[in-house]
N, C-alpha and C positions, 0 to 999 in steps of 0.2 A: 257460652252457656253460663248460667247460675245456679248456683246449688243444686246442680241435676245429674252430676258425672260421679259424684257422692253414692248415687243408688245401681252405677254400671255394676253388673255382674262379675265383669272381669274388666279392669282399668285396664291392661295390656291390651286386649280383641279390641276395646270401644275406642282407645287412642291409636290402634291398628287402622281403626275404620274411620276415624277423621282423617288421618294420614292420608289412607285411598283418596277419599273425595275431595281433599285439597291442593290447590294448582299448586308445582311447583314456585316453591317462592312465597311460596302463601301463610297467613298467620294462624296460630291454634292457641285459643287462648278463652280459656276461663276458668270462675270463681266458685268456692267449694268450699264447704267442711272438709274439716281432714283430721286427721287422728293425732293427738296430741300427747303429749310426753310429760306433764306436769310431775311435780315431786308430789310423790303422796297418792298417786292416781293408780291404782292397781290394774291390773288387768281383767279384773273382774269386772269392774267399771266400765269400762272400755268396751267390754264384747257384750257388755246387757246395754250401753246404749247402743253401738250397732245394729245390737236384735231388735231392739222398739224403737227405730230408724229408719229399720229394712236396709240397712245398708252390709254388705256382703263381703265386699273388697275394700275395708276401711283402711284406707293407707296415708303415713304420715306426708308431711309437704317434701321429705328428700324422697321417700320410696316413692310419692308422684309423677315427680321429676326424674326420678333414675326408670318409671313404667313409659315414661313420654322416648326417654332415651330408646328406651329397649324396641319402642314398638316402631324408632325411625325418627323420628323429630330433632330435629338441631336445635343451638345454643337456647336451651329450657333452661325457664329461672320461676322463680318463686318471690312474691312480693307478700309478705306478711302482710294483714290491714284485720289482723284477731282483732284490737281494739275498734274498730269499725263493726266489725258484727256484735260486740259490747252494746253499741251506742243502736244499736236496730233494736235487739233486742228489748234495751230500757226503752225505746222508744212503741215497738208492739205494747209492750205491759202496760206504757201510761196509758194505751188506745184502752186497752183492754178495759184498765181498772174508771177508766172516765164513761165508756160504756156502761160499764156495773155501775158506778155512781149515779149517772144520770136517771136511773132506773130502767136500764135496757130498753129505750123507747122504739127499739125495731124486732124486739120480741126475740132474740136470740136465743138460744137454747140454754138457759142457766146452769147446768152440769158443761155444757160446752164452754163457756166463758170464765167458769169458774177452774176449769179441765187448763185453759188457753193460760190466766192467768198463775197456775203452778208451775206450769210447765215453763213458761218466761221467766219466772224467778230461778229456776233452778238451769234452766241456760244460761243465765248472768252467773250464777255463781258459778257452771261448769266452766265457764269463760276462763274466771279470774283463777279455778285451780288447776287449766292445763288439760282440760280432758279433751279439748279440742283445740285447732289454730282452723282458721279462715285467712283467705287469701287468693291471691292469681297467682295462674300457673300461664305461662307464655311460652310458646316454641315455635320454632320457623319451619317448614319443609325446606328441607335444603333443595336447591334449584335444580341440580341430576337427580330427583330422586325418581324411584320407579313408579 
């Protein structure tokens, strides 16, 4: 999965429910926003981007990890790659801002584009102060498992 386990209602039931449907032995692995711990980052930050995210069960990369434990998954690990979702994001904004440049020759919605390009700048800057990490989350079914 990519960026989609971000919007489970409950990460404990939905990593429950990979668990079920995977063979013993088998791999659980994917890539996600996750809640991030920067200095300076309040909490209040934190739960107003989760509300205009939709995101419910916004948990950091260890409470992840420690949700994969809990719901049965063996040896979970976490691979930071925050700076990789840096480089998408700057890389969305040039699409954006070369769109708007060009004079929107496919007629997009200009409050959208103009909406698309705020909101990319201020995910670079959420980036670099910690409001969020991006990353893979990997764990194995252990081979007895039920």
């Amino acid at each position: 999965s990519q960026d989609a386990f971000v919007h489970a209602f409950s990460k404990v039931k939905t990593f429950s429910e990979a668990l079920r449907v995977t063979k013993p032995g088998g791999a659980f692995i994917f890539c996600d926003l996750m809640c991030g711990a920067g200095e300076g980052v309040s909490e209040e930050e934190l739960a107003t981007f989760a509300a205009t995210n939709m995101v419910n069960d916004w948990l950091s990369p260890e409470q992840n990890v420690a949700a994969c434990k809990e719901a049965g998954w063996a040896d979970v690990t976490f691979v930071n790659l925050t700076g990789d979702i840096r480089i998408s994001f700057q890389l969305m904004l040039k699409k954006v801002e070369t769109i708007i440049d060009s004079g929107n020759p496919d007629n997009i919605d200009d409050k959208l584009l103009q909406s698309y390009k705020v909101n990319l700048a201020n995910r670079i800057t959420q980036v670099d102060r910690g409001v969020f990490k991006w990353g893979v989350v990997h764990a194995k079914k252990p081979a007895t498992s039920a």
